[in-house]
Steps between C-alpha positions, in 0.01 A plus 500: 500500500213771573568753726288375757607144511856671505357731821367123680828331424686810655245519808535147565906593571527753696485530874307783691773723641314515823546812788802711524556500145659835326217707270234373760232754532633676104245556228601466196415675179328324202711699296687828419290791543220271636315559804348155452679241810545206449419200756819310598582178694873531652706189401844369588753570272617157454364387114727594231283559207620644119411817373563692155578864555533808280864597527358869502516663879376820622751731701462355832574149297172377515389283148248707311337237401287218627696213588357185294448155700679182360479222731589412840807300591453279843831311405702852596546641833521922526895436604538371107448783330724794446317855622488740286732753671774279498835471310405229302177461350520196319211261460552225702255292353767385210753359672 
């Protein structure tokens, strides 16, 4: 899947997080050291999607690197996945 059909799959799931929302009125960068901002639309956090990270993580335990985009998953809810700052960090996914 291209990119861009991946971007209208993913558009066509989310929900506008309408007013209220935290990081209303933020910029945010278009990348480290950029001055460049980037136009955002504020979503609800309710689509679990899957992601492949660098294991490396700056001091303040950030990832170095650019997170890569896999696919979305409609058929989980945020409540069944394990955070990452929890005790067990398992993949769920498995079971």
């Amino acid at each position: 899947m291209s990119m861009l059909s991946a971007a209208r799959t993913l558009a066509g799931l989310l929900t506008p997080a309408g007013a209220g929302r935290p990081w209303t009125g933020w910029s945010f960068s278009a990348g480290w050291g950029s001055r460049e901002t980037l136009d955002v639309a504020l979503v609800r956090p309710e689509l679990v999607v899957e992601v492949g990270v660098d294991v490396a993580r700056d001091i303040s335990g950030r990832w170095r690197h650019p997170a890569r985009w896999h696919r979305a998953r409609p058929d989980l809810s945020p409540t069944d996945v394990t955070l990452f700052d929890s005790p067990s960090r398992q993949h769920r996914g498995s079971e």
